[in-house]
Backbone as JSON Lines, residues from 0, in Angstrom:
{"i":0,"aa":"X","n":[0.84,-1.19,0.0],"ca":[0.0,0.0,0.0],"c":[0.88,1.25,0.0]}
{"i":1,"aa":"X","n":[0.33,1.95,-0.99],"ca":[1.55,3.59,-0.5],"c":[1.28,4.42,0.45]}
{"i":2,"aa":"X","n":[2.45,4.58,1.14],"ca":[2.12,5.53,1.98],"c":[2.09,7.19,1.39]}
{"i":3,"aa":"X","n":[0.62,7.7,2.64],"ca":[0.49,8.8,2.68],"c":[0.79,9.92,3.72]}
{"i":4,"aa":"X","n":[1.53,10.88,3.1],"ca":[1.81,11.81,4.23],"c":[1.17,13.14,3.86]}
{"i":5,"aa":"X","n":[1.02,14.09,4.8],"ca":[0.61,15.16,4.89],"c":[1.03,16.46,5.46]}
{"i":6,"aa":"X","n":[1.8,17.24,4.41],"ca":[2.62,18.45,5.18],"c":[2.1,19.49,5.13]}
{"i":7,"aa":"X","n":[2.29,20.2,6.38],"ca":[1.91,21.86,5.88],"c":[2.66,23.05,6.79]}
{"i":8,"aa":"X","n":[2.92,23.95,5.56],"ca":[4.1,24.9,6.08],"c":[3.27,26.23,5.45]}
{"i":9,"aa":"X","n":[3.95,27.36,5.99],"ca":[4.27,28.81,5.44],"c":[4.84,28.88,4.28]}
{"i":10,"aa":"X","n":[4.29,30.15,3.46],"ca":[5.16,30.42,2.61],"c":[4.94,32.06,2.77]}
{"i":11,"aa":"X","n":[6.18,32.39,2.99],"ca":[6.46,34.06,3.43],"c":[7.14,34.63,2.78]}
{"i":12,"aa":"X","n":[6.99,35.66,2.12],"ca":[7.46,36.45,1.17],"c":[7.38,38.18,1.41]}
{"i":13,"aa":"X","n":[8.59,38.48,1.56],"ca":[8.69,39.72,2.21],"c":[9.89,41.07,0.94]}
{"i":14,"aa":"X","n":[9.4,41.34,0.74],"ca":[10.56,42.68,-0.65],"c":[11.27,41.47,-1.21]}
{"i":15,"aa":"X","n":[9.76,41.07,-2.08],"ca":[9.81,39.96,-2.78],"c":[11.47,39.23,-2.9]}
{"i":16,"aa":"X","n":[11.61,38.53,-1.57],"ca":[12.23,37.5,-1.09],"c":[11.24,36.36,-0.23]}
{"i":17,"aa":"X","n":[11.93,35.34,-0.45],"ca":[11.05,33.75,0.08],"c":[12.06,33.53,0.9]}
{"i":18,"aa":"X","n":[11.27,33.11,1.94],"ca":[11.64,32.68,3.51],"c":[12.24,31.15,2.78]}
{"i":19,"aa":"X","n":[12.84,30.57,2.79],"ca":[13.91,29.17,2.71],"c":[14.46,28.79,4.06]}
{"i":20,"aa":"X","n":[14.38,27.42,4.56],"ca":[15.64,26.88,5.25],"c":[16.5,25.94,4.63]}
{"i":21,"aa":"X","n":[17.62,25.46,5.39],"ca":[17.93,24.04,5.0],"c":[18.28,23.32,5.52]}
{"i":22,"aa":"X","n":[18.06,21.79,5.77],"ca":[18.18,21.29,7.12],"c":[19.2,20.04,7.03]}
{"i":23,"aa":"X","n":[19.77,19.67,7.87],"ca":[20.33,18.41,8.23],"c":[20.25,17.21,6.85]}
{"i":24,"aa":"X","n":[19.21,16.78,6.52],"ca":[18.97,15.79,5.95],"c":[19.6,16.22,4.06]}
{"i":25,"aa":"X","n":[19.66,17.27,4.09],"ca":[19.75,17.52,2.16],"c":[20.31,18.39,2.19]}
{"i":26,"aa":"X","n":[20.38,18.96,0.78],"ca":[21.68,20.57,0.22],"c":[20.45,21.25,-0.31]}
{"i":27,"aa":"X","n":[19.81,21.41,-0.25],"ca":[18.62,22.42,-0.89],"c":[17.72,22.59,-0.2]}
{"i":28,"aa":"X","n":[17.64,24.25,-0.77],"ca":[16.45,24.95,0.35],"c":[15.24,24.33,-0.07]}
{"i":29,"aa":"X","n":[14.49,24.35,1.54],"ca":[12.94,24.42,1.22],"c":[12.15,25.54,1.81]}
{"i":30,"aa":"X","n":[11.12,25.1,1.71],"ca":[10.01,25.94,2.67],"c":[9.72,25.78,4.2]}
{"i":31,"aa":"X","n":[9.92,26.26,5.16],"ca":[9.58,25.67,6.59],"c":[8.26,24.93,6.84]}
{"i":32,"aa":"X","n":[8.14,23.59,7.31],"ca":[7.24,22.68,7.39],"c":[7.52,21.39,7.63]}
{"i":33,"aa":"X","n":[6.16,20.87,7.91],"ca":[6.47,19.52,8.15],"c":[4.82,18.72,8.55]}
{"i":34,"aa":"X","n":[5.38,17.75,8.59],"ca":[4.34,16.4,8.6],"c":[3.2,17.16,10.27]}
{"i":35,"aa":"X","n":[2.05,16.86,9.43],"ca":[0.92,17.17,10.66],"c":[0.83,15.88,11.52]}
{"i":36,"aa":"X","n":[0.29,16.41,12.41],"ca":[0.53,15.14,13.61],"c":[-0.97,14.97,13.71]}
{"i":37,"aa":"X","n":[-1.75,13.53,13.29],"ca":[-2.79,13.03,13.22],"c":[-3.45,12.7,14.02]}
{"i":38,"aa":"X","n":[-4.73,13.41,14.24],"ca":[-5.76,13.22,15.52],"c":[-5.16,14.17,16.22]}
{"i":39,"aa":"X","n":[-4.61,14.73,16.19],"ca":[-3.93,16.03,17.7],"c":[-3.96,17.18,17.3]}
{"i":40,"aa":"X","n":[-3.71,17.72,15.82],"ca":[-3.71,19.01,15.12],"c":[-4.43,19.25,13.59]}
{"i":41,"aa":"X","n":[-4.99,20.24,13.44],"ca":[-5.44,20.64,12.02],"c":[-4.52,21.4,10.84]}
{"i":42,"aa":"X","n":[-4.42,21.49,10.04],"ca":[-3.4,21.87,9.02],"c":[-2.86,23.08,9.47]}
{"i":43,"aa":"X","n":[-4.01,24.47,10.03],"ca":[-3.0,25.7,10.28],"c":[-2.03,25.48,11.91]}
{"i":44,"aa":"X","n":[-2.97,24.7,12.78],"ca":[-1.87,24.2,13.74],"c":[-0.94,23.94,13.77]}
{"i":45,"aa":"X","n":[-0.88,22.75,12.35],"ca":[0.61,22.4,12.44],"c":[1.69,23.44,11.58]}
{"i":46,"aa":"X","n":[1.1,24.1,10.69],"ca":[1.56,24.83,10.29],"c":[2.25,26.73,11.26]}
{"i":47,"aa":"X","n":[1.51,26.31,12.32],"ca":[2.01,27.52,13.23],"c":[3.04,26.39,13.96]}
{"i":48,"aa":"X","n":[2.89,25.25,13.97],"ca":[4.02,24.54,14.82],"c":[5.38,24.42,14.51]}
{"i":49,"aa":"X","n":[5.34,23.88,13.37],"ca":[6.38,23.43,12.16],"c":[7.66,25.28,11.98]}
{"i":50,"aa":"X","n":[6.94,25.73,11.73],"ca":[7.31,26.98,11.74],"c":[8.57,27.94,12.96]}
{"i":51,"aa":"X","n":[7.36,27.33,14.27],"ca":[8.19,27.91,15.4],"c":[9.03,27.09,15.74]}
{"i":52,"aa":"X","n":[9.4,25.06,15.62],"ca":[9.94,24.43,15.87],"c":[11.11,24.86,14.96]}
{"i":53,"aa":"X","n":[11.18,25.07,13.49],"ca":[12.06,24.88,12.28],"c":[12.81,26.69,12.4]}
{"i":54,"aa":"X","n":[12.46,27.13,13.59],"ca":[13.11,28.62,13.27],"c":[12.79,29.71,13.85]}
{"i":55,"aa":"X","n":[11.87,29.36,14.94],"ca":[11.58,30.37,15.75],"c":[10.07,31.19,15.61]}
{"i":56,"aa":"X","n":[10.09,30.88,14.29],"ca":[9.02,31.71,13.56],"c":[7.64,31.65,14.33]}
{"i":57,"aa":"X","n":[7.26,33.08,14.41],"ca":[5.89,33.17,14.89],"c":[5.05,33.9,13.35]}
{"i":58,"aa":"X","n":[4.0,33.48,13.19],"ca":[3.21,33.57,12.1],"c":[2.13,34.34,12.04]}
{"i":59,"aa":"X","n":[1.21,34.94,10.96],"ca":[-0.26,35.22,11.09],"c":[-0.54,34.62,9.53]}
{"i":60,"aa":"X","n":[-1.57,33.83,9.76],"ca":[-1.51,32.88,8.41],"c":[-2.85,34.13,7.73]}
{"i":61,"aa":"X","n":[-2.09,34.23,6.2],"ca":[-3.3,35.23,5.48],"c":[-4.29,34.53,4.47]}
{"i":62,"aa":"X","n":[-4.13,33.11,3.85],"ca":[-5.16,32.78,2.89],"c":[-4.41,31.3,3.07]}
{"i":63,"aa":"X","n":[-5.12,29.91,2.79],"ca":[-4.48,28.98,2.1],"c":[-3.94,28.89,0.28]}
{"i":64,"aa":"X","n":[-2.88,28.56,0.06],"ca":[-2.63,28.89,-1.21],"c":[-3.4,26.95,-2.04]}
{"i":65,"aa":"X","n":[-2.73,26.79,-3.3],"ca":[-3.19,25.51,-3.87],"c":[-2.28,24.4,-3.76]}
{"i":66,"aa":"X","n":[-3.27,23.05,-2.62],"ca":[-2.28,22.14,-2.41],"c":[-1.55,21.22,-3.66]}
{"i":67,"aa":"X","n":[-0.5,20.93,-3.12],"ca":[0.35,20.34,-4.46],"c":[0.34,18.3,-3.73]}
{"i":68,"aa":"X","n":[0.76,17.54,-4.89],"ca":[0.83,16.3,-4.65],"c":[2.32,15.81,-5.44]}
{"i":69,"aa":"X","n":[3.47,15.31,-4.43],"ca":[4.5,14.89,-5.32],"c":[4.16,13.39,-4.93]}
{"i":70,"aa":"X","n":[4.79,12.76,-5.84],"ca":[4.47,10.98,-5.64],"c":[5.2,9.97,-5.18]}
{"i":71,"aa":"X","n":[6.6,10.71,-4.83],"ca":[8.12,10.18,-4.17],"c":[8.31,11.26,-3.53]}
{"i":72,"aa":"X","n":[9.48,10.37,-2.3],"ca":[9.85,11.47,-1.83],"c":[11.07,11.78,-2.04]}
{"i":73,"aa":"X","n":[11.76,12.96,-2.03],"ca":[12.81,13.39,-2.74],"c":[14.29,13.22,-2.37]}
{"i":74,"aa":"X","n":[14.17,12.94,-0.87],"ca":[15.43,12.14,-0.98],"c":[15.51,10.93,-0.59]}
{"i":75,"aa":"X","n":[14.69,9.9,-0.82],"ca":[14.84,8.49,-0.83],"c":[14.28,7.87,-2.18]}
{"i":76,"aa":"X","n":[13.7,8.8,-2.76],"ca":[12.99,8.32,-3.79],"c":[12.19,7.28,-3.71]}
{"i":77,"aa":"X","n":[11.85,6.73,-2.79],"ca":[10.53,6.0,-2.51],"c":[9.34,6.29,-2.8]}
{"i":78,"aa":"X","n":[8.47,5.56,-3.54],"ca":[7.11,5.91,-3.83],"c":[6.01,5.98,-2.49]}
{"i":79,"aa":"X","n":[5.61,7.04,-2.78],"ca":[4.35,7.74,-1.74],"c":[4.04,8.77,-1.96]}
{"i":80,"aa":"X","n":[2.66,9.16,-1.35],"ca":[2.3,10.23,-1.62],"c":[1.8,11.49,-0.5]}
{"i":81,"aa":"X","n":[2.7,12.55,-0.8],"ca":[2.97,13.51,-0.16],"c":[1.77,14.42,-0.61]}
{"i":82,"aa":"X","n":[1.01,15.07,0.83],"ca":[0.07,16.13,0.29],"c":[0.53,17.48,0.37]}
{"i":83,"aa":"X","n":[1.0,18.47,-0.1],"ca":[1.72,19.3,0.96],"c":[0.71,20.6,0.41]}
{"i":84,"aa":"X","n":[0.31,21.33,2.07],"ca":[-0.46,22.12,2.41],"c":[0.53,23.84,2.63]}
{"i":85,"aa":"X","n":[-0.13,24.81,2.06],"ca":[0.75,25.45,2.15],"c":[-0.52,26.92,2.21]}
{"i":86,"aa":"X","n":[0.46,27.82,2.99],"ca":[-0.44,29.17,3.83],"c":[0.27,30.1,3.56]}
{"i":87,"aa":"X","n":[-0.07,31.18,2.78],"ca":[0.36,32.65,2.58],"c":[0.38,33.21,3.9]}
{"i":88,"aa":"X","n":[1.37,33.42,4.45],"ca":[1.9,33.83,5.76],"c":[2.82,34.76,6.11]}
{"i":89,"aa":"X","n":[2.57,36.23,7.02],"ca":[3.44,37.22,7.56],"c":[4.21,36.76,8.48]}
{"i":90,"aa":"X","n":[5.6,36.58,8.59],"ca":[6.54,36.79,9.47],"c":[6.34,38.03,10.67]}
{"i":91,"aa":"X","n":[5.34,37.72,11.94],"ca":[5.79,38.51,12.77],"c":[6.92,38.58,13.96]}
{"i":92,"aa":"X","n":[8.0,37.94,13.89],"ca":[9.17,38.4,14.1],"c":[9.73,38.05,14.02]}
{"i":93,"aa":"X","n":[10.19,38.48,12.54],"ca":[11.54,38.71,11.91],"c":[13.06,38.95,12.59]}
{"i":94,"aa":"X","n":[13.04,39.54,13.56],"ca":[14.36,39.76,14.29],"c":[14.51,38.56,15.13]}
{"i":95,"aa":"X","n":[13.81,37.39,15.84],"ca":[13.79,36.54,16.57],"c":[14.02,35.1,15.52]}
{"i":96,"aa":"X","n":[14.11,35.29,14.27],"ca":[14.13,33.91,13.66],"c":[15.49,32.98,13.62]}
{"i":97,"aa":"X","n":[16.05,31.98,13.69],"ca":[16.87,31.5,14.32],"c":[16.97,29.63,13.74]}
{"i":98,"aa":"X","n":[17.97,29.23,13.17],"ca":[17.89,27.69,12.83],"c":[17.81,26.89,14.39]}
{"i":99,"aa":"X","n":[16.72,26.46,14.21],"ca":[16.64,25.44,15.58],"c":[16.65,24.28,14.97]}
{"i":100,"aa":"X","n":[17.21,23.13,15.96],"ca":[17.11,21.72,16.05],"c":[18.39,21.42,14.22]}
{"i":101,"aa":"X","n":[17.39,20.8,13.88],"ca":[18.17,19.82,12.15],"c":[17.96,21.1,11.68]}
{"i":102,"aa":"X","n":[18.06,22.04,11.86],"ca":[17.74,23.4,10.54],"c":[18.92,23.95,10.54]}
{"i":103,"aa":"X","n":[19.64,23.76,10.09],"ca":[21.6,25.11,9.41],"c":[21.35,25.79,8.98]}
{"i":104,"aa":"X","n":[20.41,26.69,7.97],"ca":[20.58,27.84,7.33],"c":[19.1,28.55,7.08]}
{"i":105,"aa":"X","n":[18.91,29.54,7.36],"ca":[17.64,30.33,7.23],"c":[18.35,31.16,5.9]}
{"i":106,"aa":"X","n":[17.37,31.58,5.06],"ca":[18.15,32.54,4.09],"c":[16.79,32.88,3.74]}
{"i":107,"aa":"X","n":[16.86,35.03,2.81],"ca":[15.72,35.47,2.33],"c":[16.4,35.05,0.19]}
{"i":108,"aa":"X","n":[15.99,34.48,-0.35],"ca":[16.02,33.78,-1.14],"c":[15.49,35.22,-2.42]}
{"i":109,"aa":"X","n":[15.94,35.81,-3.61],"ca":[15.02,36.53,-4.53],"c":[14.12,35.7,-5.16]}
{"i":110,"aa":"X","n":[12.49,36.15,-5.22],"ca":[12.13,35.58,-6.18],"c":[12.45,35.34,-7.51]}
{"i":111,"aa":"X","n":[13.28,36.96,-7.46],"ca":[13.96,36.63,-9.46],"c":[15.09,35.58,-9.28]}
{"i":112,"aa":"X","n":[15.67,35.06,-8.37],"ca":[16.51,34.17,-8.86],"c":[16.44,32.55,-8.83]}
{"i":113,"aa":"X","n":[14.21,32.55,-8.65],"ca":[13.84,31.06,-8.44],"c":[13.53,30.65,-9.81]}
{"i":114,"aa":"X","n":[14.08,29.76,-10.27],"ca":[14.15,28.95,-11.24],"c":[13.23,27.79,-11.68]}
């Protein structure tokens, strides 16, 4: 049977730069997030969780954006299917953000230089 997972993170965009981390496990940025914890939290929960765990980040979530489905995961390449949930979200404080835990690098990323 394939497994299903379900992520949901921020996506913050500030003088059109994107909030990126990068963590322990890979060489490429992502988005701050992570797997919702089932029966205990709802998507913006975990998404205010994921956030403050991965960086300090405190949030005000402004709209849900459109969920995406990849069908492996990207660094094991194992087949499954990933839902990933994602929230147009203000950074309210910016001066307090910070790599916690598996997270090495916070960076404000240009949109002109996403590919």
């Amino acid at each position: 049977m394939n497994k299903i997972i379900i992520v949901s993170g921020p996506v913050i965009i500030e003088h059109d730069c994107l909030l990126v981390n990068k963590d322990n496990q890979d060489d490429f940025y992502k988005l701050p997030g992570g797997t919702i914890e089932l029966g205990i939290e709802d998507l913006e929960d975990a998404c205010h969780r994921e956030v403050k765990e991965e960086i300090n980040g405190e949030i005000e979530i402004i709209r849900p954006l459109n969920p995406m489905i990849v069908y492996k995961n990207q660094q094991t390449n194992e087949p499954m299917t990933i839902v990933l949930i994602h929230y147009l979200a203000k950074l309210k404080n910016k001066s307090e953000i910070k790599p916690i835990d598996h997270i090495k690098e916070i960076i404000w990323l240009s949109i002109k230089d996403i590919t």
